[in-house]
C-alpha positions as CSV (number, residue, x, y, z in Angstrom):
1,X,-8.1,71.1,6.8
2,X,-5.7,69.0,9.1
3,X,-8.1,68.0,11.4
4,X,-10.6,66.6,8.2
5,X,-7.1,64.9,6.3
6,X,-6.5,63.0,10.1
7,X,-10.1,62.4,10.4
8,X,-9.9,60.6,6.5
9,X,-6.5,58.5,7.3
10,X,-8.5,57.0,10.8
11,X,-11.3,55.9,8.5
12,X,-9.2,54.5,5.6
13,X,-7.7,52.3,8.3
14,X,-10.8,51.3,9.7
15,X,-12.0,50.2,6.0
16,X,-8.8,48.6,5.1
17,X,-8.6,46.3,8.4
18,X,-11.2,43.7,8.1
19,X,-9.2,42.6,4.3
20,X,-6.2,43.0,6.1
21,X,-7.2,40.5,8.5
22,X,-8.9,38.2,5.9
23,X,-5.9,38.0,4.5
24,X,-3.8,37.1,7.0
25,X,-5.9,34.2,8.0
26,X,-6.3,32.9,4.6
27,X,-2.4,32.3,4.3
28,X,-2.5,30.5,7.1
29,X,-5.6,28.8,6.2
30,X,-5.6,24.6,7.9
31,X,-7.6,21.8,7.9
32,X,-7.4,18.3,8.9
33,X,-6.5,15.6,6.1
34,X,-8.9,12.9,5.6
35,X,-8.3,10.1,2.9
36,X,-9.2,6.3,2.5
37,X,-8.2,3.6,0.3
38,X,-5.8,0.8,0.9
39,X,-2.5,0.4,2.9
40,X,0.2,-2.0,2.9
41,X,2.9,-2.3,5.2
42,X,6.7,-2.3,4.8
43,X,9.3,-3.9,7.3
44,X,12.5,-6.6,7.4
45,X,13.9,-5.1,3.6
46,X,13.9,-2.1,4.9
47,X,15.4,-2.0,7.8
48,X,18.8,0.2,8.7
49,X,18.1,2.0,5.7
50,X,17.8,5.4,5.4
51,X,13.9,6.6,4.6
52,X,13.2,9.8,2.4
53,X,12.9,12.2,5.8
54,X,16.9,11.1,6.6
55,X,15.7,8.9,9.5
56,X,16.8,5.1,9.5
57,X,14.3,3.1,9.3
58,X,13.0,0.6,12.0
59,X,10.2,-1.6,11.9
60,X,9.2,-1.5,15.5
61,X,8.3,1.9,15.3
62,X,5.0,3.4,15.3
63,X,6.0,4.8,11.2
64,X,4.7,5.2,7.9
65,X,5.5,6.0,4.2
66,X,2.8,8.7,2.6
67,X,3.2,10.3,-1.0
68,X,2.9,14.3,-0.1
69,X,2.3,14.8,3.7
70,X,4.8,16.6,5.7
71,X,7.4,14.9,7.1
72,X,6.3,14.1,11.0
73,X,2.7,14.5,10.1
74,X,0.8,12.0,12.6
75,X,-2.0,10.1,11.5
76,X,-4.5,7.7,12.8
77,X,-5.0,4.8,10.7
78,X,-8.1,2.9,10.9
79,X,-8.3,-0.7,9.6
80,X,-11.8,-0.4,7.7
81,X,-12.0,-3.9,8.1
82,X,-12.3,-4.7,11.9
83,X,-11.8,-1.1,13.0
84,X,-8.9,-1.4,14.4
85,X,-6.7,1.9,14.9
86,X,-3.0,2.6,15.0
87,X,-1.0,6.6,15.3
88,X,1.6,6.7,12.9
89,X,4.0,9.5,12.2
90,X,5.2,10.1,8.6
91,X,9.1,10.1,8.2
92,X,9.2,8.5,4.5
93,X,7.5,8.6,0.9
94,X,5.4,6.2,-0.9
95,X,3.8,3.5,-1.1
96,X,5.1,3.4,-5.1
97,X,2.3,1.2,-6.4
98,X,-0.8,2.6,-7.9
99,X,-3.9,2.9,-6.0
100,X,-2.2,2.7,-2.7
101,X,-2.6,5.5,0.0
102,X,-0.2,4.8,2.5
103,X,3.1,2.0,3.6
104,X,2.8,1.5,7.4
105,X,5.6,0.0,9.2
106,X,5.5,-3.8,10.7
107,X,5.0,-2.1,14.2
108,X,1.9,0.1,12.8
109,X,0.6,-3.1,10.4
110,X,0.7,-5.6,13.6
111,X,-1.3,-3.5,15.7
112,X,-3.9,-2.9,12.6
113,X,-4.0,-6.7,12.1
114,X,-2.9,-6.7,8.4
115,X,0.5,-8.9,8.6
116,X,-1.0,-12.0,6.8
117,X,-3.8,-9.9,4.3
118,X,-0.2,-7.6,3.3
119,X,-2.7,-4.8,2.3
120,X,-6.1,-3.6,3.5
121,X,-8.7,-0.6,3.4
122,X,-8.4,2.0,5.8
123,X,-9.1,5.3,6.7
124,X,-6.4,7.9,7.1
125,X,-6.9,11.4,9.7
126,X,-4.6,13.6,10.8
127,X,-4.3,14.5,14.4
128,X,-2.3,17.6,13.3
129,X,-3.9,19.8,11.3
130,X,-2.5,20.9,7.6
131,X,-1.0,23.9,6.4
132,X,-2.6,24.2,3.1
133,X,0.3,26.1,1.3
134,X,-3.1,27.0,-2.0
135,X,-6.3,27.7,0.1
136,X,-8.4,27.0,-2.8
137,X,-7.2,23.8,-3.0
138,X,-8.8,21.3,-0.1
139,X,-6.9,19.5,1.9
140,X,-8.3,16.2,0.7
141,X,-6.4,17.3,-2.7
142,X,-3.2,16.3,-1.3
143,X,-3.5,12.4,-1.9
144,X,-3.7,13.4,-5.5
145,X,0.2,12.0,-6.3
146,X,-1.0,9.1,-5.0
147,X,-2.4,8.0,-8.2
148,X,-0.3,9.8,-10.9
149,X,3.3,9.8,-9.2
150,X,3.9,6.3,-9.3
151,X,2.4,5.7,-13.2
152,X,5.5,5.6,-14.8
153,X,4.6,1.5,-14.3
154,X,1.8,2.4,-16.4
155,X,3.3,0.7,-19.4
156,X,2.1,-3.0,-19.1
157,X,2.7,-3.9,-22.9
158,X,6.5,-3.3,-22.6
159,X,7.9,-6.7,-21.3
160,X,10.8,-6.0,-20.2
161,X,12.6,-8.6,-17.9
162,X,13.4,-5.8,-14.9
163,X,9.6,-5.1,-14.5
164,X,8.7,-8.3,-13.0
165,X,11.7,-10.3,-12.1
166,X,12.5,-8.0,-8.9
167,X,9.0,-8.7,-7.6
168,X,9.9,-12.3,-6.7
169,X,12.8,-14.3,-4.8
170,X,12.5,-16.9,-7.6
171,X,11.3,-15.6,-11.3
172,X,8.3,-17.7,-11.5
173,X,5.6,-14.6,-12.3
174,X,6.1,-14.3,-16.4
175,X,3.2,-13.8,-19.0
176,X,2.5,-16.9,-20.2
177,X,-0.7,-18.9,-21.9
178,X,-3.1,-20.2,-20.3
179,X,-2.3,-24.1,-19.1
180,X,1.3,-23.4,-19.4
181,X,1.7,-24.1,-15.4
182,X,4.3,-26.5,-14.8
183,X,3.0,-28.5,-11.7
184,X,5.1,-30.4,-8.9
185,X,5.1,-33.4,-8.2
186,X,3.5,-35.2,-10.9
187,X,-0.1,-36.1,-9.2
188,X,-3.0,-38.8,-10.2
189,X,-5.8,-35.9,-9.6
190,X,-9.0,-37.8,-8.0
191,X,-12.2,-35.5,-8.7
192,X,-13.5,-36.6,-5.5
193,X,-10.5,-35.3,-3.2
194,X,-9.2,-31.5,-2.6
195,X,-5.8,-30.1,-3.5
196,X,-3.3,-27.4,-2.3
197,X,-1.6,-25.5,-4.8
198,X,1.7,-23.2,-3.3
199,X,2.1,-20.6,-6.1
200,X,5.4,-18.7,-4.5
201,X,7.2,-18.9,-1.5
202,X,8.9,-15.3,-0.4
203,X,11.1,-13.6,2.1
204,X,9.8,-9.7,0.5
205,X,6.0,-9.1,2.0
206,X,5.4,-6.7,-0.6
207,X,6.7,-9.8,-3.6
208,X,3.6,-11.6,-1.8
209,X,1.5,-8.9,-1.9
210,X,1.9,-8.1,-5.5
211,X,1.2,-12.3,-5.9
212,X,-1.5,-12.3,-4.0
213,X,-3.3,-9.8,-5.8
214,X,-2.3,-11.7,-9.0
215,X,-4.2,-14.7,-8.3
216,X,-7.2,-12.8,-7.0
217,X,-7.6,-10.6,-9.8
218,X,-7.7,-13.8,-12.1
219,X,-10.9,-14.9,-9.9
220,X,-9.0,-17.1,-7.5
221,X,-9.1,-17.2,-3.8
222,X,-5.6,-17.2,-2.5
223,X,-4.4,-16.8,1.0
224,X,-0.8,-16.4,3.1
225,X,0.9,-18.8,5.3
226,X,3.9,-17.0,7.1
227,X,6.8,-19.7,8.4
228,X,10.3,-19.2,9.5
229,X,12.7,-21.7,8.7
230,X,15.9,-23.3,10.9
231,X,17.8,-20.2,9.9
232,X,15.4,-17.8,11.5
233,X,14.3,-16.3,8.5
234,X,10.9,-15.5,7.9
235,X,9.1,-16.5,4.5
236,X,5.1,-15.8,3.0
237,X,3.5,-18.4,0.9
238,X,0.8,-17.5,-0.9
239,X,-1.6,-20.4,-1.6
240,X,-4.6,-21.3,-2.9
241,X,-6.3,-24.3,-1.1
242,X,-9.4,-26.0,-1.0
243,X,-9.4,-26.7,-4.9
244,X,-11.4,-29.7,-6.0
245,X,-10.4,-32.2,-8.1
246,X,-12.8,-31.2,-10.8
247,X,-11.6,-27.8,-10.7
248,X,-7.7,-28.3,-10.8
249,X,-7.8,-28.0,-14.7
250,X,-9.3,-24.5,-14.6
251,X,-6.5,-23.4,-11.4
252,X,-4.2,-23.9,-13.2
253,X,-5.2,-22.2,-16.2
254,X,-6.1,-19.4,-13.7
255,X,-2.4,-19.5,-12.6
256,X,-1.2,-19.1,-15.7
257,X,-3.0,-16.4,-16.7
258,X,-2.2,-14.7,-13.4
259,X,1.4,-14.7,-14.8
260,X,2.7,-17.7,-13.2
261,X,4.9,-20.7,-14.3
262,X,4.6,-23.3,-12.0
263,X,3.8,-24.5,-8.7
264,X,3.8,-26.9,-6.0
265,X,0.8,-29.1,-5.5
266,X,-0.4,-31.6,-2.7
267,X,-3.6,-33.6,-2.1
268,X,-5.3,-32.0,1.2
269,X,-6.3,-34.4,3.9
């Protein structure tokens, strides 16, 4: 009867060893995260600062900011619009603005060739791959705070003062009518001759950023001009140039209803 009970115990180990296995290799399940959408980068505010992993910030280094990914996660980043790649290793959170997937530093934006767009679409892979801590939930999951963590902003019928004014150096971008665009200096507009208008003038890329994609989403075509003055420091205007005569009436109006107050126009040569 010994010999059959040993005989059963050998089997029953047998059996049990496969799940045991299965198991094991489930908990330590990986996979490589993959996500796109757009980036933005993050440098001169920040710097000397202390970013969410403990590590002071500096915007020479090869860095980013990503909602969930493990602290020291590296990551190629691949500028979807001229393919242009940068590694960057994740040592803070964010970006904190909806729809955005990732804050690279200065360092990591110069070599992707996004300083003067502020933002762009790219793709994001990891070079290390991912402990996924729930195996039945992907790896391309992850990004899911992306969209939800930063809503609390989701309230655009409260106006309250400190939900726009921090976004500019001067508190030019406030709800207003359209046509209610002060504009500097007083001009004689000619139909026949083109016109430059300077909607904000900013030391914050990210306060350009957000203005930039003000004026765009009110179906105008703005652009950056980055400048440093006698003191060394470094501004983005955000413009929108090339505007017709005939069409200065509906800029503005356009302006306006982008949230802005007024702005600095010139005659173009």
């Amino acid at each position: 009867m010994k010999k059959y009970n040993f005989l059963a115990f050998i089997l029953l180990v047998f059996i049990a060893m496969p799940f045991s296995l299965q198991a094991q290799n489930t908990a330590q399940s990986t996979d490589v995260f993959k996500q796109e959408g757009i980036a933005s980068w993050y440098g001169r505010e920040f710097e000397g600062r202390p970013t969410a992993s403990g590590e002071i910030f500096d915007a020479s280094q090869l860095t980013a900011a990503h909602p969930s990914l493990p602290f020291g996660t590296r990551l190629i980043v691949t500028n979807q619009h001229n393919n242009k790649s940068v590694t960057v290793r994740v040592n803070d959170r964010g970006p904190f603005v909806p729809a955005r997937i990732i804050d690279v530093s200065r360092a990591a934006a110069e070599q992707l060739d996004m300083i003067v767009t502020g933002t762009a679409p790219v793709s994001v892979v990891s070079i290390d791959r991912i402990v996924i801590t729930n195996p039945a939930v992907g790896a391309q999951m992850a990004p899911a705070p992306v969209i939800t963590a930063p809503v609390v902003v989701a309230q655009p019928t409260v106006a309250h003062p400190t939900t726009v004014q921090p976004l500019v150096v001067q508190p030019t971008i406030v709800p207003m009518p359209a046509g209610n665009v002060r504009l500097t200096p007083d001009l004689n507009i000619t139909p026949s001759k083109n016109y430059r208008f300077q909607v904000g003038s900013f030391t914050n890329a990210r306060n350009a950023v957000e203005a930039f994609d003000r004026l765009k989403n009110s179906g105008l075509s703005p652009a950056y001009e980055r400048f440093t003055n006698s003191d060394n420091v470094e501004y983005y205007r955000v413009v929108v140039a090339g505007v017709p005569g005939s069409n200065v009436q509906i800029t503005t109006e356009r302006i306006s209803a982008a949230g802005f107050r007024e702005a600095i126009i010139r005659e173009e040569n």
